[in-house]
SEKOL-378380 format. One line per 10 residues: number of its first residue (from 0); for each residue x, y, z of C-alpha. Coordinates in nm, 2 decimals, decimal comma. Layout:
<pts>
NUM) X:Y:Z ~ ...
</pts>
This chain:
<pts>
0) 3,60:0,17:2,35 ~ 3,47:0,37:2,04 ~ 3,52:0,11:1,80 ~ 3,29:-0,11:2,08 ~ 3,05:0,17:2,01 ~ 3,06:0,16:1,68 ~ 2,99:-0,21:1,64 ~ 2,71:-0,19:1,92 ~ 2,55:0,08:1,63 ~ 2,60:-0,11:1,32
10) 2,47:-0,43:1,51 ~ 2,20:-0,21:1,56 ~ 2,11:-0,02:1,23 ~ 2,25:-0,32:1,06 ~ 1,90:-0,38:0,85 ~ 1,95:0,02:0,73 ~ 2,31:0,00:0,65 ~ 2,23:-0,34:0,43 ~ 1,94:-0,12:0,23 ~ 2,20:0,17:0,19
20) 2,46:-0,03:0,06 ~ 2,19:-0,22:-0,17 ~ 2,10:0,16:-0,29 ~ 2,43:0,27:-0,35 ~ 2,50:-0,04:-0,58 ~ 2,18:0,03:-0,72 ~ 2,25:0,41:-0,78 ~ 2,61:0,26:-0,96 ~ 2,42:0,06:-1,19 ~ 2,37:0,24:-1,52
30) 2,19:-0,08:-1,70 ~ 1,90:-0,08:-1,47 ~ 1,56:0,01:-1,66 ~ 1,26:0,19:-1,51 ~ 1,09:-0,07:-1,38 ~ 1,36:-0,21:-1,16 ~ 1,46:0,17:-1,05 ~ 1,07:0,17:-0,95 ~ 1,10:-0,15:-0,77 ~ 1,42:-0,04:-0,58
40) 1,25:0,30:-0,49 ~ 0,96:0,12:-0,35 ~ 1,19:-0,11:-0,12 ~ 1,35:0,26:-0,01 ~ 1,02:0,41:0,07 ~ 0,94:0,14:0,25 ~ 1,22:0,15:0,49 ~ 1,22:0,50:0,51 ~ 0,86:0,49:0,65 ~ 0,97:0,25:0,91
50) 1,24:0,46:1,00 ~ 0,99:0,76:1,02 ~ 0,79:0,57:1,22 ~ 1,03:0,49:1,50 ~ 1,18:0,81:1,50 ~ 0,80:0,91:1,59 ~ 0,78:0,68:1,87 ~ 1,11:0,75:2,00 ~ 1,04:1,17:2,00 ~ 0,69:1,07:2,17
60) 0,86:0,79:2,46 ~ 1,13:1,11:2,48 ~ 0,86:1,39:2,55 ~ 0,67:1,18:2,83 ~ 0,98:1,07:2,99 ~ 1,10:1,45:2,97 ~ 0,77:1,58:3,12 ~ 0,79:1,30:3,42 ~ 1,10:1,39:3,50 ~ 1,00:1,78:3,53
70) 0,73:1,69:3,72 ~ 0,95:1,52:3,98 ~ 1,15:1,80:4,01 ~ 0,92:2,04:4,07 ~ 0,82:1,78:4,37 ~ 1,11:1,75:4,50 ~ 1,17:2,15:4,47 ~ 0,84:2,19:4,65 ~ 0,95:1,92:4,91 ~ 1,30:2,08:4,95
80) 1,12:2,44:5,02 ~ 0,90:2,30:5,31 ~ 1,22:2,28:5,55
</pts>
């Protein structure tokens, strides 16, 4: 079962792990001048704004579900102290 979880995450991050590996090699690649590195730092920002970006969302889908939830339990609190 873990190793199920694992694959379901690298199936899922898969487009992140490709640009780590692809920055790793690039980090390991001492002939590189500074326009490449520039490129290649680009490409990271890039996808580190996109990641930035979901995590946004996510925190945001998060704190409305959270305050739903609260508010239903408060309901049901209220509802439970009437009997």
């Amino acid at each position: 079962m873990p190793n199920e979880k694992k694959n379901e995450s690298e199936k899922i991050f898969s487009e992140e792990l490709e640009v780590l590996k692809k920055v790793k090699k690039t980090l390991g690649n001492e002939q590189l001048d500074p326009l490449a590195l520039r490129i290649e730092y680009g490409v990271l920002a890039k996808h580190y704004e996109k990641l930035l970006k979901n995590a946004i969302r996510i925190a945001t889908v998060g704190d409305k579900a959270q305050k739903k939830l609260l508010k239903y339990k408060e309901l049901l609190d209220t509802l439970r102290n009437l009997d």
